[in-house]
C-alpha positions as a printed Julia matrix, in Angstrom:
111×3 Matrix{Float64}:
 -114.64   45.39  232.25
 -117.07   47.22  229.47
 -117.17   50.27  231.75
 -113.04   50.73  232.03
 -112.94   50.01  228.06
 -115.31   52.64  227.32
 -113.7    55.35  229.57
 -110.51   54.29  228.41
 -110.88   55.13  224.86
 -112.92   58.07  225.9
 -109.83   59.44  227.52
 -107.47   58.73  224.7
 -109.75   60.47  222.13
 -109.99   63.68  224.28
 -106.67   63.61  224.73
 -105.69   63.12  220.76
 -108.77   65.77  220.22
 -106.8    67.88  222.83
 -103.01   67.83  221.31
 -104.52   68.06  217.78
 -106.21   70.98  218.81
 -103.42   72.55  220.57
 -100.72   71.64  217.95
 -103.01   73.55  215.21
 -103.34   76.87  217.4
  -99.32   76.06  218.46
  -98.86   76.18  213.94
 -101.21   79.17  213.95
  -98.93   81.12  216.23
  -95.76   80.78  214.34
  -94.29   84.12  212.73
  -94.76   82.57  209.38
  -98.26   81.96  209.88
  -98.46   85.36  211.42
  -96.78   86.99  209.03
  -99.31   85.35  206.11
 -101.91   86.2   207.99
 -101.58   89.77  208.12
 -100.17   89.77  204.6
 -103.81   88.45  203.57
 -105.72   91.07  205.62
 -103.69   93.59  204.19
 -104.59   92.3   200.44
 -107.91   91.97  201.66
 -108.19   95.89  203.12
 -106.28   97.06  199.73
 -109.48   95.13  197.77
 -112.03   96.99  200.28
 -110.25  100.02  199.93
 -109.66   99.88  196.02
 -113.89   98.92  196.11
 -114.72  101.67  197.94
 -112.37  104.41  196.0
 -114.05  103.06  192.51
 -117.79  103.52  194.41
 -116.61  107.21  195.35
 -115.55  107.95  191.93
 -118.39  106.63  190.17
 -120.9   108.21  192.33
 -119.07  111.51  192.09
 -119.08  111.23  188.12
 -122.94  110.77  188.86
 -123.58  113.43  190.78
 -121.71  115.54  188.56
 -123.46  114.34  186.0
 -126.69  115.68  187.58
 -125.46  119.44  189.02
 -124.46  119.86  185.3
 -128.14  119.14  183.76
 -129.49  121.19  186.99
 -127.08  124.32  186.16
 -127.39  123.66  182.9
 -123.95  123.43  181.96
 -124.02  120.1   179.39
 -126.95  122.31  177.33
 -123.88  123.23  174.88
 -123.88  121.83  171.4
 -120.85  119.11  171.09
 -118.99  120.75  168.85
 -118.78  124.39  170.41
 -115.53  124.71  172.73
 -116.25  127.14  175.93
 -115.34  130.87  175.74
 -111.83  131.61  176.96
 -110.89  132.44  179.89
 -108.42  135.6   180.68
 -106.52  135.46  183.95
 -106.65  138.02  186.06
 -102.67  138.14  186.27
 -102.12  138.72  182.46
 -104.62  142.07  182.25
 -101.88  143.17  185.47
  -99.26  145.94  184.73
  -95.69  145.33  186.46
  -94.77  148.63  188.53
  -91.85  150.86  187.11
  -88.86  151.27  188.48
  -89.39  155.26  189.7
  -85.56  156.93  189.83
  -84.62  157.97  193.73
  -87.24  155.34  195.26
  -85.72  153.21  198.27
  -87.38  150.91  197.46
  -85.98  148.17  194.99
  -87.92  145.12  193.49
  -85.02  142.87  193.67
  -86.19  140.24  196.51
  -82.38  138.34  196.98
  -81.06  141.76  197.79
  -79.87  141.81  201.82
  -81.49  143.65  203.71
């Protein structure tokens, strides 16, 4: 009589282990739970992502940092500004309109 007790309730735990265990991956594989799922991976990417970005930049302030003190270029007194820069485009004369050429500057003209 002991023995059919003990495999009875043996039985009717694996079975209540069993249906709680399917019921839970059954809840897990509802959209809803789906959807919230990949909602928190994506949160959790955009925190890698944002991590990684703010590592890049640092490290690239850093290393800019250090080409400037190699080349020398943060050797300038704080309060002198840099020498100014002329474009090449502003030193450029426009071409003349020469009387009888075929050629006309006017791009929207057909052609």
């Amino acid at each position: 009589m002991f023995r059919r007790t003990f495999w009875f309730t043996a039985g009717a735990a694996a079975g209540v282990w069993a249906t709680t265990k399917v019921n839970r991956k059954i809840k897990q594989l509802t959209p809803e739970s789906l959807a919230a799922q990949a909602a928190n991976k994506a949160v959790e990417a955009g925190h890698r992502l944002k991590d990684f970005a703010l590592d890049v930049r640092d490290n690239m302030v850093q290393r800019e940092a250090e080409l400037g003190e190699a080349l020398g270029i943060n050797d300038r007194p704080a309060g002198e500004l840099p020498a100014r820069r002329v474009a090449a485009i502003e030193n450029r004369t426009r071409p003349k309109y020469v009387e009888g050429s075929t050629h006309s500057n006017n791009r929207n003209e057909d052609h």
